[in-house]
ZATORFI-563480 format. One record per residue: x, y, z of N, C-alpha, C in turn; residue number from 0. Coordinates in nm, 3 decimals. Last residue first. Layout:
REM ZATORFI-563480
<pt <X,Y,Z>,<X,Y,Z>,<X,Y,Z>,NUM>
...
REM end
This chain:
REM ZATORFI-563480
<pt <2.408,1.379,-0.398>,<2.565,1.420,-0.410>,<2.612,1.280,-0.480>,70>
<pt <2.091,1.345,-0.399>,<2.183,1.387,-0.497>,<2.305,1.363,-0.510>,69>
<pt <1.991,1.321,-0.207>,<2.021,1.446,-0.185>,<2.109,1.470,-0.346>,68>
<pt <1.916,1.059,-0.192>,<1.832,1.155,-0.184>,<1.870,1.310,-0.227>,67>
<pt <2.196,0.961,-0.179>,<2.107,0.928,-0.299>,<1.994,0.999,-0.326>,66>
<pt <2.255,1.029,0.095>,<2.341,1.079,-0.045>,<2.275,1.020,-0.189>,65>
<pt <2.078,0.900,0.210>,<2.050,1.008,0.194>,<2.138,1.139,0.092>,64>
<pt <2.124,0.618,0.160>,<2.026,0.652,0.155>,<1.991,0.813,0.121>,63>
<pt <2.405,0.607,0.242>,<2.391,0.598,0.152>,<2.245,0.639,0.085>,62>
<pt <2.305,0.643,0.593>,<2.377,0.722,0.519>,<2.404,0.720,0.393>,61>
<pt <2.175,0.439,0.588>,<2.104,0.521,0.626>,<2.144,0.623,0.534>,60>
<pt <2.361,0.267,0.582>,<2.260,0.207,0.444>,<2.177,0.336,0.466>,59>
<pt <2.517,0.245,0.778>,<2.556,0.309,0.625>,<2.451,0.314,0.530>,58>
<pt <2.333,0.217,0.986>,<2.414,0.333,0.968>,<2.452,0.354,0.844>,57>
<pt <2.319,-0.089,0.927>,<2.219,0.013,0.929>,<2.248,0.127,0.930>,56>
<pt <2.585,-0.155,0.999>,<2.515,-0.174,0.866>,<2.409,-0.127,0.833>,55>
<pt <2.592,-0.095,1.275>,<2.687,-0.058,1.141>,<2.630,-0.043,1.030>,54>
<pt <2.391,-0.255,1.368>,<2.372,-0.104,1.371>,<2.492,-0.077,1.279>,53>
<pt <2.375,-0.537,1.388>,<2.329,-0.498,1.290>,<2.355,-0.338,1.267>,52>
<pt <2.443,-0.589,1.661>,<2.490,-0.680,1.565>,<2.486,-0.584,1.428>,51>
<pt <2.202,-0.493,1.754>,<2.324,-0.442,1.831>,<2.461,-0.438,1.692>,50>
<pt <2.014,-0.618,1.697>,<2.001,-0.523,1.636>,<2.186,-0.422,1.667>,49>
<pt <2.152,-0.904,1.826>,<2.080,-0.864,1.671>,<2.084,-0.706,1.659>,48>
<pt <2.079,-0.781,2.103>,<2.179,-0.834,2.032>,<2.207,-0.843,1.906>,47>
<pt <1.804,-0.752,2.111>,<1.963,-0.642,2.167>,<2.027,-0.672,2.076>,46>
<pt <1.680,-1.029,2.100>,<1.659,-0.920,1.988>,<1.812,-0.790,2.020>,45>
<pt <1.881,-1.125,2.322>,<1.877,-1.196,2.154>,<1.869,-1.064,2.117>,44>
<pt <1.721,-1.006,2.512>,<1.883,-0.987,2.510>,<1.907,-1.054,2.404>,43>
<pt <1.435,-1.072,2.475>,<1.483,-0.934,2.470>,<1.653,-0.936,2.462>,42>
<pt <1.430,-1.383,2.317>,<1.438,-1.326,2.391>,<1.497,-1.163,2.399>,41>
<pt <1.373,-1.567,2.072>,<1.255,-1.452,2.087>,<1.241,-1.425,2.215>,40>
<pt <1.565,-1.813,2.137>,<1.593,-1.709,2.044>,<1.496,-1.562,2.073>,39>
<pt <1.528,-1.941,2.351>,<1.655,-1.879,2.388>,<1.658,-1.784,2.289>,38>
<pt <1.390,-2.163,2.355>,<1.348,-2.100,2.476>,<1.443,-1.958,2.451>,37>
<pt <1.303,-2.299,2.032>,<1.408,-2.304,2.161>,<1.341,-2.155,2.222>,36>
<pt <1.047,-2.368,1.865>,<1.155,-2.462,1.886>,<1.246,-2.409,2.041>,35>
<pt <0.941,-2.141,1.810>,<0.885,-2.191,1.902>,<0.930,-2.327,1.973>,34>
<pt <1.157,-1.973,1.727>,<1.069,-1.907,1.784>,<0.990,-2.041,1.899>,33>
<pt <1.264,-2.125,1.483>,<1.321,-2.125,1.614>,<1.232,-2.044,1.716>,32>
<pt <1.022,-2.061,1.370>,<1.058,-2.215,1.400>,<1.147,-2.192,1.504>,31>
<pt <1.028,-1.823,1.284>,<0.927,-1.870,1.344>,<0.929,-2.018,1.422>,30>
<pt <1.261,-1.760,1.108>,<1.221,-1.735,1.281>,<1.092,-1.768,1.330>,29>
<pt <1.225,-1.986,0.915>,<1.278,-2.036,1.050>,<1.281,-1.921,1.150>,28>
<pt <1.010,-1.778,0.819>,<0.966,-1.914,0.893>,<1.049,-1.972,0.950>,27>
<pt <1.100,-1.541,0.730>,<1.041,-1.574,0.840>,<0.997,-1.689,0.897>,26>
<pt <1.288,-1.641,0.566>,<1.382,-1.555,0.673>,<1.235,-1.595,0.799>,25>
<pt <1.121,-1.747,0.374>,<1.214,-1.821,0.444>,<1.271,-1.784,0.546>,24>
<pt <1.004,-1.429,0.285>,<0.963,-1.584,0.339>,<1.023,-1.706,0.421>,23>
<pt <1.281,-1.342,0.173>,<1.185,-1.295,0.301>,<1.050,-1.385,0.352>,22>
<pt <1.328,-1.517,-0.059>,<1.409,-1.523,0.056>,<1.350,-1.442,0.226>,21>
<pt <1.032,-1.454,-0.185>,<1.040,-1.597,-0.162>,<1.177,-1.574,-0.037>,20>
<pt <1.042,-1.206,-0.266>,<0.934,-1.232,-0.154>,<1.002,-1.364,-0.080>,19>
<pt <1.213,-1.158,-0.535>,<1.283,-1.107,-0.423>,<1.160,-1.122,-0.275>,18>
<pt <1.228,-1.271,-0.813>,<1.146,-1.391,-0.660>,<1.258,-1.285,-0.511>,17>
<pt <1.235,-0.993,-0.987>,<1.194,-1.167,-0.976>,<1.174,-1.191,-0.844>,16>
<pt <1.270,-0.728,-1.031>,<1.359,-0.803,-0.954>,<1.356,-0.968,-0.984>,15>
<pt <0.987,-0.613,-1.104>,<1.124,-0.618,-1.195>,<1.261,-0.721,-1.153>,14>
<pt <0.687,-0.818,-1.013>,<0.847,-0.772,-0.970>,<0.927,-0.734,-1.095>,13>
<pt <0.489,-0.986,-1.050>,<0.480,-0.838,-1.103>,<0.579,-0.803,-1.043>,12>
<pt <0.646,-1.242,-1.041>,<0.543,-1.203,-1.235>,<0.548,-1.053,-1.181>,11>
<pt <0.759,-1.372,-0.827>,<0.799,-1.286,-0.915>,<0.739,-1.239,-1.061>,10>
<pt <0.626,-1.555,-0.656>,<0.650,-1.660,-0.769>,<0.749,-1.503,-0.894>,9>
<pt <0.536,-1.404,-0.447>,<0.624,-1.474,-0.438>,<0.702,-1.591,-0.556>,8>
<pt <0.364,-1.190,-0.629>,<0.503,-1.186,-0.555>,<0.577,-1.282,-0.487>,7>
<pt <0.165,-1.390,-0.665>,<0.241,-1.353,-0.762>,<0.346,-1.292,-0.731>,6>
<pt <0.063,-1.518,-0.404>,<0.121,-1.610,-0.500>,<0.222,-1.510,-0.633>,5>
<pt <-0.068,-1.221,-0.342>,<0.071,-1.301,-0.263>,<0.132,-1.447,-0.351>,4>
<pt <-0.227,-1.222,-0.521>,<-0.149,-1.137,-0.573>,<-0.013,-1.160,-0.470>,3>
<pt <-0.395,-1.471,-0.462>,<-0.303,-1.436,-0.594>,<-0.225,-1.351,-0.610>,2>
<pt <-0.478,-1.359,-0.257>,<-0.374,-1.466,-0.254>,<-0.333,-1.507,-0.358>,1>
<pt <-0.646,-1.141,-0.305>,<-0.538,-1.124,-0.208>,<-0.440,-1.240,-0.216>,0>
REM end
């Protein structure tokens, strides 16, 4: 199990390479600000964020399914 997490994060069985290592980092400063400030791993933050984010989730939905579908 921790070789095969050492090997996705070091990219050997990826076509991509080291695509683990930036999702690693994403989680440890939320983890840091997590326990660092009172203000981030609050319900009107997360809102906010996802609030932030729904455009971009919409298209990626919608590109998603014109790739599925073919057109």
């Amino acid at each position: 199990m921790v070789r095969s997490v050492f090997n996705i994060l070091n990219g050997r069985n990826t076509r991509q390479g080291l695509w683990g290592l930036p999702l690693l980092v994403a989680l440890l400063i939320s983890l840091w600000l997590t326990v660092e400030t009172t203000q981030f791993a609050t319900a009107e933050n997360l809102f906010n964020l996802v609030a932030q984010a729904m455009p971009l989730i919409i298209a990626a939905i919608g590109q998603l399914v014109v790739v599925l579908i073919g057109g």
